[in-house]
BALOBA-1460 file (C-alpha; in Angstrom, 3 decimals):
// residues 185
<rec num="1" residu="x" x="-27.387" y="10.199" z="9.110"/>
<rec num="2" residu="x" x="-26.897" y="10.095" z="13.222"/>
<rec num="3" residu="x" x="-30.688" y="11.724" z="14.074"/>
<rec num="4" residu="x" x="-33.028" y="13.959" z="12.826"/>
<rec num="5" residu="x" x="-36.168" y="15.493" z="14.952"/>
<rec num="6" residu="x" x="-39.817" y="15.970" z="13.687"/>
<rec num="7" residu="x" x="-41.840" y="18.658" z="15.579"/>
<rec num="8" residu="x" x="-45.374" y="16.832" z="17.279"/>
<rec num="9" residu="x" x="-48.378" y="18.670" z="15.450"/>
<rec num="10" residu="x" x="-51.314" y="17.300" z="17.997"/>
<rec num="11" residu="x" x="-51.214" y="14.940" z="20.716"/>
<rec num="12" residu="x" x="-50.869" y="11.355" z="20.189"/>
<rec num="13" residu="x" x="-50.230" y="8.051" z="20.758"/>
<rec num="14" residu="x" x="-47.827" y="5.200" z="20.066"/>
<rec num="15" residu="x" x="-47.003" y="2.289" z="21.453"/>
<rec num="16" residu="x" x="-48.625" y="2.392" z="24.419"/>
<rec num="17" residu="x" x="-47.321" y="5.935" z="24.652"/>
<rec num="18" residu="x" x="-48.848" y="9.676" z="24.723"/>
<rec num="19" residu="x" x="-46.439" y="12.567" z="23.301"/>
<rec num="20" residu="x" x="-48.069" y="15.672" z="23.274"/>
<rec num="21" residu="x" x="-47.737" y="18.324" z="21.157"/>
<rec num="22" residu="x" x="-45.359" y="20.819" z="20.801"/>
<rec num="23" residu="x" x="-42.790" y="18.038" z="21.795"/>
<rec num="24" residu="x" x="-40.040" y="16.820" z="19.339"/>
<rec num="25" residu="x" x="-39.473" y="13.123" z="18.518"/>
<rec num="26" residu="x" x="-36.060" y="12.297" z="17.383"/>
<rec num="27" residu="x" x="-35.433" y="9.546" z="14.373"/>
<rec num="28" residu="x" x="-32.179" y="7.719" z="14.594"/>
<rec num="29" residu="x" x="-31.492" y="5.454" z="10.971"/>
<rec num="30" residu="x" x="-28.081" y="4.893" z="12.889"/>
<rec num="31" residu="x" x="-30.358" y="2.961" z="15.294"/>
<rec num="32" residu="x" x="-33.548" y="1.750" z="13.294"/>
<rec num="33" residu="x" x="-31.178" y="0.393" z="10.597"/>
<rec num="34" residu="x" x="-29.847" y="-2.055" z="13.457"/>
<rec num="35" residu="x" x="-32.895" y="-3.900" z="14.477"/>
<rec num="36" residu="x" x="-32.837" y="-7.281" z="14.294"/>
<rec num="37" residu="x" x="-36.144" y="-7.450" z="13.617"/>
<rec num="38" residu="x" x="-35.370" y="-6.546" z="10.421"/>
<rec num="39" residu="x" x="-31.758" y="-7.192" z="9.484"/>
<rec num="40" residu="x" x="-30.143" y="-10.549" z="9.794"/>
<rec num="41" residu="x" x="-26.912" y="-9.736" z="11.991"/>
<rec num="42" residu="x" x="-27.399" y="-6.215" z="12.388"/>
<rec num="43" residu="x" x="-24.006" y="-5.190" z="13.479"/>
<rec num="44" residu="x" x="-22.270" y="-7.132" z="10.490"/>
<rec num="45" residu="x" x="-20.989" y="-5.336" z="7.349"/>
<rec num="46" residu="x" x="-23.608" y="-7.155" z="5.091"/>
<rec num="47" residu="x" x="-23.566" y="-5.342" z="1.390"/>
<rec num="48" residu="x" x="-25.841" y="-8.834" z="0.174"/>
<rec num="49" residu="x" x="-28.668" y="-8.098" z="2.921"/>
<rec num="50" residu="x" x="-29.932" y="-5.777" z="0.109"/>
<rec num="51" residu="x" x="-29.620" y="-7.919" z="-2.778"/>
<rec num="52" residu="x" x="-32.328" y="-10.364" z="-4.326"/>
<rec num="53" residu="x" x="-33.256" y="-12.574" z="-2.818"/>
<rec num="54" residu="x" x="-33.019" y="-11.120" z="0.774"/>
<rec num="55" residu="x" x="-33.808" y="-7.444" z="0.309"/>
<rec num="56" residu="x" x="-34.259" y="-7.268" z="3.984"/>
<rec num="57" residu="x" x="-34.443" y="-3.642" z="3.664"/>
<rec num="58" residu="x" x="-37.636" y="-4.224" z="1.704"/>
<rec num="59" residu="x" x="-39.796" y="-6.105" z="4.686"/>
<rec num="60" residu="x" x="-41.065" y="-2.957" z="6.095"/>
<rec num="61" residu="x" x="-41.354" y="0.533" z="3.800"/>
<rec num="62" residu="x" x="-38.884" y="2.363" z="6.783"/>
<rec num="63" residu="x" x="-36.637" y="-0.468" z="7.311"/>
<rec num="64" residu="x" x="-33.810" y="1.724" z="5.058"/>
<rec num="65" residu="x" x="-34.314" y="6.030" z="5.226"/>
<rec num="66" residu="x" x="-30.916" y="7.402" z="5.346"/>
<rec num="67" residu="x" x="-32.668" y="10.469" z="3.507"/>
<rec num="68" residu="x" x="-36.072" y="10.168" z="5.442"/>
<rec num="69" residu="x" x="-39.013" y="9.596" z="3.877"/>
<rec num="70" residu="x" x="-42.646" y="11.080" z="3.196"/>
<rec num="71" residu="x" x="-43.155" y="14.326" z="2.340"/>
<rec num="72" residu="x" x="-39.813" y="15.269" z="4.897"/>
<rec num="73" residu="x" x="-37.993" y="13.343" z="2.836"/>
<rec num="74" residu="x" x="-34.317" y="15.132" z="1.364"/>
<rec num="75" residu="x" x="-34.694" y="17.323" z="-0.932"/>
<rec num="76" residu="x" x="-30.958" y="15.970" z="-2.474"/>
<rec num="77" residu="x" x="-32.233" y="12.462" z="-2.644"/>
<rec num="78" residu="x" x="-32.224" y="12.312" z="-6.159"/>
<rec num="79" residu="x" x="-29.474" y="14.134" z="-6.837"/>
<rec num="80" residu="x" x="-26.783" y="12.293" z="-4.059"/>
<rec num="81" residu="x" x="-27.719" y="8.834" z="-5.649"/>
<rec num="82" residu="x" x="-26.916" y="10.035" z="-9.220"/>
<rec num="83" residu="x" x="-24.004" y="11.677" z="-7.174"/>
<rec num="84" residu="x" x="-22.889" y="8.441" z="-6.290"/>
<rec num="85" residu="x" x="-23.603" y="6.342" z="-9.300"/>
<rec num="86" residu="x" x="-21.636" y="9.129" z="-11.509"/>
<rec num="87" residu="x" x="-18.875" y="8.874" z="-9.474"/>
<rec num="88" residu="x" x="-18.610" y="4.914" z="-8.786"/>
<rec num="89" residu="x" x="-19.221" y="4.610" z="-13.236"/>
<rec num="90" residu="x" x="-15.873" y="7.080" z="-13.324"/>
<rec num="91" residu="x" x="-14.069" y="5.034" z="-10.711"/>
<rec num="92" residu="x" x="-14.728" y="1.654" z="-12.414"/>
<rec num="93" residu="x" x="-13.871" y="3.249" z="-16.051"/>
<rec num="94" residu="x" x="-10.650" y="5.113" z="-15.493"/>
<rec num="95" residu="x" x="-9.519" y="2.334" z="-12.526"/>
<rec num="96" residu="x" x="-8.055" y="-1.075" z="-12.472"/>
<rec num="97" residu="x" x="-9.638" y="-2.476" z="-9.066"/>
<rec num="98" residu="x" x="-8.700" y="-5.780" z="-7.097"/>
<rec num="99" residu="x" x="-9.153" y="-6.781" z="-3.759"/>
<rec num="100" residu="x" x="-5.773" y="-7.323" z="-1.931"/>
<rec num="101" residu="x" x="-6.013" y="-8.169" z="2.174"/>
<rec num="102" residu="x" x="-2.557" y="-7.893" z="2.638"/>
<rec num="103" residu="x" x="-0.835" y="-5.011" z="4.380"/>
<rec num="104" residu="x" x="1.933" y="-5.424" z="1.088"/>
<rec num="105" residu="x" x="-0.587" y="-4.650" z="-1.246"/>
<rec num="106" residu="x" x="-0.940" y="-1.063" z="0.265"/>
<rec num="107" residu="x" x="2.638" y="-0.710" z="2.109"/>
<rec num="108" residu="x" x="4.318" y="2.552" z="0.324"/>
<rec num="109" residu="x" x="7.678" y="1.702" z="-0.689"/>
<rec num="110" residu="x" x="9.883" y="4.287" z="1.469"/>
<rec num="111" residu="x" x="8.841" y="5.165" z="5.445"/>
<rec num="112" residu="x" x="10.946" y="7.388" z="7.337"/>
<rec num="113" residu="x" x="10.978" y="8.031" z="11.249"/>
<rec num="114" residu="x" x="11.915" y="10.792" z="13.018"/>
<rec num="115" residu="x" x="12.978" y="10.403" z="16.452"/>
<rec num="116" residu="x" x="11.456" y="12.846" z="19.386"/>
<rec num="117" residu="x" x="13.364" y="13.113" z="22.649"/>
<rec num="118" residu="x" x="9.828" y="11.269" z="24.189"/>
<rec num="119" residu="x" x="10.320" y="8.166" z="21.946"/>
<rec num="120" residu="x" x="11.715" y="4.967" z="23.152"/>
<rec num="121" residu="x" x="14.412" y="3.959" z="20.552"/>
<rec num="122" residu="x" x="13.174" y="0.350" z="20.952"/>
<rec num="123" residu="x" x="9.668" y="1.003" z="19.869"/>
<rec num="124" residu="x" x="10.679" y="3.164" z="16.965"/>
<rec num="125" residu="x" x="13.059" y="0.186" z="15.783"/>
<rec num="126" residu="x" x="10.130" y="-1.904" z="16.184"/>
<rec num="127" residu="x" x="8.007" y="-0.327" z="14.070"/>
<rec num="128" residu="x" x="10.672" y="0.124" z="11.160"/>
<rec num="129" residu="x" x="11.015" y="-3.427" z="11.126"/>
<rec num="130" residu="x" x="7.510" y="-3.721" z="10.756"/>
<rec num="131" residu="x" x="7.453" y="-1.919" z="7.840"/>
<rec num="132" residu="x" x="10.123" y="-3.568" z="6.447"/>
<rec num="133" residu="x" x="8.494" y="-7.113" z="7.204"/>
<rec num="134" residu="x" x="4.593" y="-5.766" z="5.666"/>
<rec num="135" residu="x" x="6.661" y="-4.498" z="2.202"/>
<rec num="136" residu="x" x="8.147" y="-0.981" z="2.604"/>
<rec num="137" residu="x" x="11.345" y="-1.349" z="0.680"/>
<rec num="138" residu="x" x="13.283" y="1.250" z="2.557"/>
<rec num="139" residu="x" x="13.287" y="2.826" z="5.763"/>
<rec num="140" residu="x" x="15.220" y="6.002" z="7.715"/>
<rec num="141" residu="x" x="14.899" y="5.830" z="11.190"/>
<rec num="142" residu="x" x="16.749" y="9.409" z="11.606"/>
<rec num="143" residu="x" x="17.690" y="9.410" z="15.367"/>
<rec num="144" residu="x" x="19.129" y="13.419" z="16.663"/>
<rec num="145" residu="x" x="19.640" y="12.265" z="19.878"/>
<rec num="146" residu="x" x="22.473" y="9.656" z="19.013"/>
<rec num="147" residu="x" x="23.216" y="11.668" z="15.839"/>
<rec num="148" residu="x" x="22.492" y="8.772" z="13.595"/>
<rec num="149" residu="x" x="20.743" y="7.085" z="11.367"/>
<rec num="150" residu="x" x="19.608" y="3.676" z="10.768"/>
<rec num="151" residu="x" x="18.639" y="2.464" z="7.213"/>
<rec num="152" residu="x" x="16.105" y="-0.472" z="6.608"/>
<rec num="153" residu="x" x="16.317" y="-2.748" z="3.444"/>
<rec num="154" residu="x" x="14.262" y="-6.317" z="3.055"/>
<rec num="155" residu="x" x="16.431" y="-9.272" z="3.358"/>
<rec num="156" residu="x" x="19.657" y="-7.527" z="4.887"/>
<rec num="157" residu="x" x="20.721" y="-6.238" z="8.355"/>
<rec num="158" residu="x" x="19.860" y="-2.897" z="9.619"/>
<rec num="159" residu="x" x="22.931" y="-0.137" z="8.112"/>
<rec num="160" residu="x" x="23.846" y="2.255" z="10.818"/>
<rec num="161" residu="x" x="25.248" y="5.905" z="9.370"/>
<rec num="162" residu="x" x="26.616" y="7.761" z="12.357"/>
<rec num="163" residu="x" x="26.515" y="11.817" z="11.802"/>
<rec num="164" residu="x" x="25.574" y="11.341" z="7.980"/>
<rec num="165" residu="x" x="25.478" y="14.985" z="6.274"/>
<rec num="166" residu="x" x="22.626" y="13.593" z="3.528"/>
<rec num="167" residu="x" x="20.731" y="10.244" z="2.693"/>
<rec num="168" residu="x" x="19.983" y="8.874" z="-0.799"/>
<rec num="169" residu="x" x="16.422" y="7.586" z="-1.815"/>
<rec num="170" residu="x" x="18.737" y="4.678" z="-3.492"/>
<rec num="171" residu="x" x="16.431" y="3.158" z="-6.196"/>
<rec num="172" residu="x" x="13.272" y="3.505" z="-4.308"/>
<rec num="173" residu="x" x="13.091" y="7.413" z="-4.770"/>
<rec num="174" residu="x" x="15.713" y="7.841" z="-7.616"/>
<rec num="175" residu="x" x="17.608" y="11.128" z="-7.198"/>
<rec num="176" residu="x" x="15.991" y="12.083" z="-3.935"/>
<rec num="177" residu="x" x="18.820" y="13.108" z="-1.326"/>
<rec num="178" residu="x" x="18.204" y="14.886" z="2.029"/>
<rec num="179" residu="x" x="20.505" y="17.020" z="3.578"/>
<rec num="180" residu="x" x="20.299" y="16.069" z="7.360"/>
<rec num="181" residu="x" x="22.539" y="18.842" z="8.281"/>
<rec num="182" residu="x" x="19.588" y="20.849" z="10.452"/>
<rec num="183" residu="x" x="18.173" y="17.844" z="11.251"/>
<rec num="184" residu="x" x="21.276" y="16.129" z="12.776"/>
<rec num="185" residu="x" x="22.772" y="19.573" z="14.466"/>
């Protein structure tokens, strides 16, 4: 949660401060759950911070109130943690999970291009490499301008079609064909 206000009841003071009433005082978490009074590293994505035995969330009872707290609290609360536990039990049943860092791991296996009149031919070849190089195993870089189209494999030389009526998914989309004949006219 980015902020939420709380309407000042009677006049008081805080830190060396008066607010009167009738004035609103804003409560960031997105702020308060960066002070590095209370969290080692504040800026860091941190999961453990929250496990025994740091629990640095723990070392003051506001340190953590993405739903608020006290009687102001969410009314949801209860209900968006079951939410999420529900959810992350159904994920981790029906899932196989492991952690991959590499771009392959996630590359699809067919990226296609099309050409605008404002792209630089260069940087659209560029990129198709790139996918070719981070595991896509076949890309169309469909060009109207030059009327042709340039097909990207691993491990061989860029194919150039010139005015090709269709293009074939090859074994990467089995059966898939597009007809390029509005594209290419």
């Amino acid at each position: 949660m980015y902020a939420y206000n709380r309407g000042v009841l009677k006049d008081i003071e805080y830190a060396g401060y008066r607010i009167p009433a009738g004035w609103l005082v804003t409560i960031s978490p997105m702020l308060t759950h960066r002070l590095p009074e209370l969290y080692t590293d504040p800026d860091r994505f941190d999961p453990d911070r929250f496990a025994p035995p740091r629990e640095e969330d723990k070392k003051h009872p506001l340190a953590l109130m993405g739903f608020g707290h006290g009687s102001h609290r969410c009314l949801g609360m209860e209900f968006a943690q079951m939410e999420m536990k529900i959810v992350l039990s159904t994920l981790l049943r029906h899932c196989d999970w492991t952690v991959k860092p590499d771009y392959s791991a996630i590359a699809p296996n067919f990226a296609v291009e099309l050409r605008s009149a404002s792209d630089s031919l260069r940087t659209v070849q560029q990129k198709m490499q790139e996918y070719i190089d981070n595991g896509v195993r076949l890309g169309w870089l469909i060009n109207p301008q030059n009327q042709q189209v340039e097909i990207y494999r691993p491990g061989q030389e860029v194919e150039v079609l010139r005015s090709p009526t269709s293009l074939s998914g090859e074994d990467v989309l089995a059966g898939f064909v597009l007809d390029l004949a509005q594209i290419l006219s």
